[in-house]
GULUM-745240 format. One record per residue: residue number from 1; residue in one letter; x, y, z of N, C-alpha, C, O, CB in turn. Coordinates in steps of 0.05 Angstrom, whole numbers, plus 32768, in hexadecimal, padded with zeros to 4 digits. Glycine has a CB too. Layout:
<pts>
k_r_n_X_n_Y_n_Z_ca_X_ca_Y_ca_Z_c_X_c_Y_c_Z_o_X_o_Y_o_Z_cb_X_cb_Y_cb_Z
NUM_A_X_Y_Z_X_Y_Z_X_Y_Z_X_Y_Z_X_Y_Z
...
</pts>
This chain:
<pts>
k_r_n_X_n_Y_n_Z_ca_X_ca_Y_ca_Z_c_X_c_Y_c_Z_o_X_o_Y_o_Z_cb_X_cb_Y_cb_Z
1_X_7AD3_7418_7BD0_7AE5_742B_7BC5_7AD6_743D_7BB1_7AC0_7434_7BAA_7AFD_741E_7BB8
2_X_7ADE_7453_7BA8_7AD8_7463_7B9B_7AEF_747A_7B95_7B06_747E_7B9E_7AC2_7469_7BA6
3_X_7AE0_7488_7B82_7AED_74A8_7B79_7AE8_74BB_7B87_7AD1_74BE_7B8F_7AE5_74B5_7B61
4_X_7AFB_74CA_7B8E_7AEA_74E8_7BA5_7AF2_7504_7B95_7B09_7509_7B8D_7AFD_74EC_7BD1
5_X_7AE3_750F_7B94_7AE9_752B_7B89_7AE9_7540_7B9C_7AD4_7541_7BA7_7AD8_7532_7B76
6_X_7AFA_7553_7BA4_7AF5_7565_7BBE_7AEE_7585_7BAC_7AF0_758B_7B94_7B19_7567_7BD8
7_X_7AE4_7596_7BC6_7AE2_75B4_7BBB_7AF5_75B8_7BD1_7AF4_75AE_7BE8_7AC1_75C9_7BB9
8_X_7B08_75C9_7BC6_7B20_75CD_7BDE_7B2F_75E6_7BCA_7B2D_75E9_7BB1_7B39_75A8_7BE7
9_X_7B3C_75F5_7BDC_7B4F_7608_7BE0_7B67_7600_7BD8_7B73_760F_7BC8_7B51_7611_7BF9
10_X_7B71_75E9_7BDF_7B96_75D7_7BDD_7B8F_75D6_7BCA_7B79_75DB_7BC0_7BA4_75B9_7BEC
11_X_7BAA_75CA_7BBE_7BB9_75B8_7BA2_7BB4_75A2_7BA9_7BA2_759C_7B99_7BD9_75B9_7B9B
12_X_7BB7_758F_7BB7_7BAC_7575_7BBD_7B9A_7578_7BD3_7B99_7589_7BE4_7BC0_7561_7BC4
13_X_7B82_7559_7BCD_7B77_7552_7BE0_7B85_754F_7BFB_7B7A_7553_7C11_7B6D_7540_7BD9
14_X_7B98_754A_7BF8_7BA5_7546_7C14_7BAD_755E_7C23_7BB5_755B_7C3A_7BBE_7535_7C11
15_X_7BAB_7573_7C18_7BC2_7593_7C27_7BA0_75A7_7C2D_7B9D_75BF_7C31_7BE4_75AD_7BFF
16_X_7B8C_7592_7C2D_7B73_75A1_7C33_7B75_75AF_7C52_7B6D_75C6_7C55_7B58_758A_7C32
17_X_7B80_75A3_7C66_7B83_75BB_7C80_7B95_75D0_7C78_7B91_75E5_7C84_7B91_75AF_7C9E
18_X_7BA8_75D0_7C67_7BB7_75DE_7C63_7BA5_75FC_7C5F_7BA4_7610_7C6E_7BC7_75D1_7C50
19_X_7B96_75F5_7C41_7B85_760A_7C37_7B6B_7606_7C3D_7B5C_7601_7C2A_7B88_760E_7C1B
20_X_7B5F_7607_7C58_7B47_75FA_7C5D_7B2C_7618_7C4D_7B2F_7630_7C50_7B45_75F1_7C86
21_X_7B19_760C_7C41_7AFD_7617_7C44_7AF6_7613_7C61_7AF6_75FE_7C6C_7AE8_7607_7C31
22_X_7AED_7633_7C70_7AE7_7628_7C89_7AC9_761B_7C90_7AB9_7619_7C7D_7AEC_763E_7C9B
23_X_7AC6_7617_7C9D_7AAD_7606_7CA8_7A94_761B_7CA1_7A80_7618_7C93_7AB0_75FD_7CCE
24_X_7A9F_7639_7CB3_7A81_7648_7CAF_7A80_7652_7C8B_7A6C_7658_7C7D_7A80_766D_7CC9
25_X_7A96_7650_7C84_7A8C_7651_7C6B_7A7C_7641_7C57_7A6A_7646_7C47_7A9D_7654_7C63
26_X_7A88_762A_7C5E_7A79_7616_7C54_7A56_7612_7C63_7A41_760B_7C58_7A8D_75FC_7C59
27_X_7A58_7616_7C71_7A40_761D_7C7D_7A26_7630_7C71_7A0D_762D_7C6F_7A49_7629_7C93
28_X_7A3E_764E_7C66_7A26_7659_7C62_7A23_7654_7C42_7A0D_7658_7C38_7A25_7678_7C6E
29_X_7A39_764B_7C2F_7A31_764B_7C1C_7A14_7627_7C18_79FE_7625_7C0E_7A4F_7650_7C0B
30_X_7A20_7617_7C23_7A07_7601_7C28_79EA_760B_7C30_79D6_7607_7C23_7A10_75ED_7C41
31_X_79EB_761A_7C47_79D2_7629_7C4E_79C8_7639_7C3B_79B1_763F_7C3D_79D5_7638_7C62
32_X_79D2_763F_7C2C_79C6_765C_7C1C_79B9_7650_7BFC_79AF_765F_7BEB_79E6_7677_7C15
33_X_79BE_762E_7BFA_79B9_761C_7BE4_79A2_760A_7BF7_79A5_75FC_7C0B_79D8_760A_7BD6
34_X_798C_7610_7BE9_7973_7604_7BE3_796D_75E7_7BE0_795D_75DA_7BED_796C_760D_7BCE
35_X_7982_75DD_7BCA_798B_75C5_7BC5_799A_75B4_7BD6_79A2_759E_7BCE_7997_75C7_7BB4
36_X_799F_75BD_7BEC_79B6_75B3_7C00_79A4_75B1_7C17_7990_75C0_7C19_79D2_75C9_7C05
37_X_79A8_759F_7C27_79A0_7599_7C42_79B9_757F_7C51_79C6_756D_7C47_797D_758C_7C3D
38_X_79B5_758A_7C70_79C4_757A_7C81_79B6_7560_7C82_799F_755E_7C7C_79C7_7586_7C9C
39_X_79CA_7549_7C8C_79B4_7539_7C8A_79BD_7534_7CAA_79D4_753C_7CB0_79B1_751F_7C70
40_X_79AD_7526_7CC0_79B7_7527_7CD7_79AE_7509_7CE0_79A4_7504_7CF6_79AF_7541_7CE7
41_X_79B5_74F3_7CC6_79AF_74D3_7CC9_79C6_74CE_7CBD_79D1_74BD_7CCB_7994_74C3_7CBB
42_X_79D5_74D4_7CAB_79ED_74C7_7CA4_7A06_74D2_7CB1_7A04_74EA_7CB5_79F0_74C9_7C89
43_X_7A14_74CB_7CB6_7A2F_74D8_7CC1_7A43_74C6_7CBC_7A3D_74AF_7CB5_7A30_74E0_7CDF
44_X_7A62_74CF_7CC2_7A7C_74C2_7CC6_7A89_74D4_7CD4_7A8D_74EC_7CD4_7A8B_74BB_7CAE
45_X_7A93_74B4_7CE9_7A9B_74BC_7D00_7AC3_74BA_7D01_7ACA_74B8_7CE9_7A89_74A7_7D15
46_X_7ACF_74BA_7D09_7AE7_74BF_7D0B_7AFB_74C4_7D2A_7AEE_74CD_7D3C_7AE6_74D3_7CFA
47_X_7B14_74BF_7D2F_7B1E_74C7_7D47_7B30_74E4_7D43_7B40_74E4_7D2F_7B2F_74AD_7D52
48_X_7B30_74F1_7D4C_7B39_7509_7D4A_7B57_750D_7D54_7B60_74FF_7D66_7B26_7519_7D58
49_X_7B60_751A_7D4C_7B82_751B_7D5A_7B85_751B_7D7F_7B94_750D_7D8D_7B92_753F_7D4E
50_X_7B75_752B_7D84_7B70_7527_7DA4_7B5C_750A_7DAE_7B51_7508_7DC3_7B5F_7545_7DAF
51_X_7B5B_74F8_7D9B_7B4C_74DE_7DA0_7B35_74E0_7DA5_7B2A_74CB_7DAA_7B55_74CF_7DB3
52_X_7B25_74F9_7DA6_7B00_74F9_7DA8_7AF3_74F6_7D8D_7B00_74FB_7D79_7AF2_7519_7DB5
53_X_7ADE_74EE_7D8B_7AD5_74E5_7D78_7ACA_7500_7D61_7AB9_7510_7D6A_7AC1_74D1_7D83
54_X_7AD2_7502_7D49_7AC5_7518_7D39_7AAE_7507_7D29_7AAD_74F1_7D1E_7ADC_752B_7D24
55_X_7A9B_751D_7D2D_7A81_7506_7D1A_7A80_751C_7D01_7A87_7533_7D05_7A55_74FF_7D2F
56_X_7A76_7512_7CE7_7A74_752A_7CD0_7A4F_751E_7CC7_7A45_7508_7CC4_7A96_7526_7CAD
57_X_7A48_752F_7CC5_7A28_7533_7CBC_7A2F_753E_7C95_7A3F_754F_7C8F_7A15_7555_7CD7
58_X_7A21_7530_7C85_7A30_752F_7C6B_7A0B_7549_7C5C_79F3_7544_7C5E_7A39_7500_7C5B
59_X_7A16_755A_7C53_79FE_756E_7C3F_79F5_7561_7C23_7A01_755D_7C0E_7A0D_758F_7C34
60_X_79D7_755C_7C2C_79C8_7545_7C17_79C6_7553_7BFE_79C0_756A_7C04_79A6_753A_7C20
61_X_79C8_7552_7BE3_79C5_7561_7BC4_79AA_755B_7BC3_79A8_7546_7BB7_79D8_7555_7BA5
62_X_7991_7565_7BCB_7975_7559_7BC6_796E_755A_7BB4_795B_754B_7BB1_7963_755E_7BCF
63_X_7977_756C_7B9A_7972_7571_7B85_797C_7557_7B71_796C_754F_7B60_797D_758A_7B82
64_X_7995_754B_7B75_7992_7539_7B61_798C_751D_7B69_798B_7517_7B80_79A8_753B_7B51
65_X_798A_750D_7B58_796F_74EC_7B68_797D_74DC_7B74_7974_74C8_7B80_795C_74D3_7B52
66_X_7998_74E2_7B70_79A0_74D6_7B84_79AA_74D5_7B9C_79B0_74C1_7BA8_79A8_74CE_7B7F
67_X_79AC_74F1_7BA7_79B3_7505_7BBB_79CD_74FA_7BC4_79D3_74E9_7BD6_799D_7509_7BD3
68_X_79DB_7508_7BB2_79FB_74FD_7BBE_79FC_750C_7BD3_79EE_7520_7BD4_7A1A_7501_7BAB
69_X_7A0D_7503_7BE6_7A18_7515_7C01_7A32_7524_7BF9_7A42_751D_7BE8_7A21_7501_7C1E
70_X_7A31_753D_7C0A_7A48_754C_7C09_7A58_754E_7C2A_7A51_7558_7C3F_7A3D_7569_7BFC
71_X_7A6F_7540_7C21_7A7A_754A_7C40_7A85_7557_7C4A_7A96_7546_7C49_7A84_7543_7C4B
72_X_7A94_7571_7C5C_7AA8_7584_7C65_7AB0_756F_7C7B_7AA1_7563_7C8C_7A9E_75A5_7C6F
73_X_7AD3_756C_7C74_7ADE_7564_7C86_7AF2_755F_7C77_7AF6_7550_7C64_7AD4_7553_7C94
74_X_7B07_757A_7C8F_7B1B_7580_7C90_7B1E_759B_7C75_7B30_759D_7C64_7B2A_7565_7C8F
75_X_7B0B_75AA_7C78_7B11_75C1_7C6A_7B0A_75B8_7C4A_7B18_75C5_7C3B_7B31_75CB_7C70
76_X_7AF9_75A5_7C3C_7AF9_75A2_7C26_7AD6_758F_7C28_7ACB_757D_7C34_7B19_7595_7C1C
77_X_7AD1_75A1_7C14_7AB2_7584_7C09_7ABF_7570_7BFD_7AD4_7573_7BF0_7A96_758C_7BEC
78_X_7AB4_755B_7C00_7AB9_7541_7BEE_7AA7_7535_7BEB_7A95_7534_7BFD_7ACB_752F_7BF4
79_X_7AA5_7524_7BCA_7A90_7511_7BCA_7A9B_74FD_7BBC_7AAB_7500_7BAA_7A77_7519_7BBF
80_X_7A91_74E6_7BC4_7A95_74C6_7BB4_7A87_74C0_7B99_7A6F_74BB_7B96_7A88_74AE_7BC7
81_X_7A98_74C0_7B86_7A8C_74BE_7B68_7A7D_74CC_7B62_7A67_74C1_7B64_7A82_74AA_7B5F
82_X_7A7B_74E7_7B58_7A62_74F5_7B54_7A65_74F5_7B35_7A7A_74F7_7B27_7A5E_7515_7B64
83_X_7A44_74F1_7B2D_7A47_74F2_7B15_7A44_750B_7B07_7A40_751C_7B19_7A39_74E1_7B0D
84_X_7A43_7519_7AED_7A4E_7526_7AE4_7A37_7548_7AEF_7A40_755D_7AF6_7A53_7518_7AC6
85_X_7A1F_7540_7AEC_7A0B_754C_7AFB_7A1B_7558_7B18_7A23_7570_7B18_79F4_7534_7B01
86_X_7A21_7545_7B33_7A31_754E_7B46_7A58_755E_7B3F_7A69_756E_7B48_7A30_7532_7B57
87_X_7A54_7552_7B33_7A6F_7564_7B2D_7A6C_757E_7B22_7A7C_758E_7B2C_7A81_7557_7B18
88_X_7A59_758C_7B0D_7A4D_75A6_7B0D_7A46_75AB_7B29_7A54_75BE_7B31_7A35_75A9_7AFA
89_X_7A36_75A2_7B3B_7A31_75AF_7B53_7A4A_75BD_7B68_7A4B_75D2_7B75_7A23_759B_7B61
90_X_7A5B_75A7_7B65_7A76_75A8_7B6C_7A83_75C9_7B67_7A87_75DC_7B76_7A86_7591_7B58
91_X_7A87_75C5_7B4D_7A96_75DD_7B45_7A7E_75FA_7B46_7A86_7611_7B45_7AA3_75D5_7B22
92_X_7A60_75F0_7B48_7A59_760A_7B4F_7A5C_7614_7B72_7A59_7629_7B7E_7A3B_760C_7B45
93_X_7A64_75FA_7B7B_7A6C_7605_7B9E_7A7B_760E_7B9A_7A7B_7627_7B9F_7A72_75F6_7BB6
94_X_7A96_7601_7B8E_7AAE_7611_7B92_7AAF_762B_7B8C_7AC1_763A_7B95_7AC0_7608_7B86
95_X_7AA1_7630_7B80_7A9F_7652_7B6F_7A9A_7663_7B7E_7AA5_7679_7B7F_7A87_7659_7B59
96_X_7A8C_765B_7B8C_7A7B_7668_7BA3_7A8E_7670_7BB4_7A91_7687_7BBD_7A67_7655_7BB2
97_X_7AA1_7656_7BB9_7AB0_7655_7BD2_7AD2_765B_7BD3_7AE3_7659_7BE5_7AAC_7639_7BDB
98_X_7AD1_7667_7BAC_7AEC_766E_7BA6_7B00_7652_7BB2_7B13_764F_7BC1_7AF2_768D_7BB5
99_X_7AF8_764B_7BA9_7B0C_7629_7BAA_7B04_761A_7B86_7AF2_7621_7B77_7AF9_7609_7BCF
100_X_7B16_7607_7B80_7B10_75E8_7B75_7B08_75D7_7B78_7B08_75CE_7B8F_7B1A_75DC_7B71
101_X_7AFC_75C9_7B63_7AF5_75AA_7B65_7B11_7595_7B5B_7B19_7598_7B44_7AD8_75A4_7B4D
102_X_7B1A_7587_7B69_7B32_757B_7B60_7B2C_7557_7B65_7B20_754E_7B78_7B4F_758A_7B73
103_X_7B34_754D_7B57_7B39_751E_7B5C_7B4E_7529_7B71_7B58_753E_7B79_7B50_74FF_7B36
104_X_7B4C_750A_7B75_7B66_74FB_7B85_7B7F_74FE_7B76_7B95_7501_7B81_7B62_74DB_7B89
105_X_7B7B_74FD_7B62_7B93_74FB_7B4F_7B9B_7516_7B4C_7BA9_7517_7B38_7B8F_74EC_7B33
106_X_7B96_7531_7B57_7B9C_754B_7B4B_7B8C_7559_7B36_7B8E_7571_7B37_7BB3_754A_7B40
107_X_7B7D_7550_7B26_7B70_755A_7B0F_7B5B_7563_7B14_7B49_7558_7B21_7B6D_754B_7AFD
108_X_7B5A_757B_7B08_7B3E_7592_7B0A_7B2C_7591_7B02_7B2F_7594_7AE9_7B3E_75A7_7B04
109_X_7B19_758F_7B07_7AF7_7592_7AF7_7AF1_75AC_7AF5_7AFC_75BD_7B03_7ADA_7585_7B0A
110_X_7AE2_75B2_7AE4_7AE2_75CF_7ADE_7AC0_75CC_7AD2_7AB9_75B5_7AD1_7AFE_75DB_7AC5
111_X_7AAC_75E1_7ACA_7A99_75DF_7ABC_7AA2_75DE_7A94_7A90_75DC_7A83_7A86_75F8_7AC8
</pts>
């Protein structure tokens, strides 16, 4: 278990299809960061509403030592406990991406 913090568009983590960040966006703002790379060894896999399998490839932070992963899926980044270092990174995506960094619990991170 853990804490997840998302960059998302919604009021809750949960209404993320609702207000999705789309994919090519997230795309190009990841691509256009130096610090960011795909990684194409880790993944999570999942069953999809039509029952085929969705796999997610998670964007490595190479910059800090511990290279947290970032994931898109379902219209929002998320990461598992980031420490305070990743949580600035956070909110400089979102900036980017005109969205928030928000908990599970509703509450906003901000710089």
């Amino acid at each position: 278990m853990g804490y997840e913090l998302y960059v998302t568009r919604a009021d809750s983590h949960l209404e993320t299809r609702e207000k999705p960040i789309s994919e090519s966006e997230w795309l190009a703002a990841a691509s256009a960061d130096p610090t960011l790379s795909l990684s194409n060894e880790d993944y999570y896999e999942r069953r999809g509403p039509d029952k085929t399998t969705e796999r997610f490839h998670p964007w490595i932070w190479s910059a800090h030592p511990d290279t947290p992963p970032l994931w898109f899926i379902d219209g929002a980044i998320n990461v598992k406990n980031p420490d305070p270092a990743t949580i600035s990174k956070l909110v400089e995506l979102a900036r980017i991406l005109k969205a928030r960094v928000i908990g599970e619990e509703g509450e906003e991170y901000t710089e």
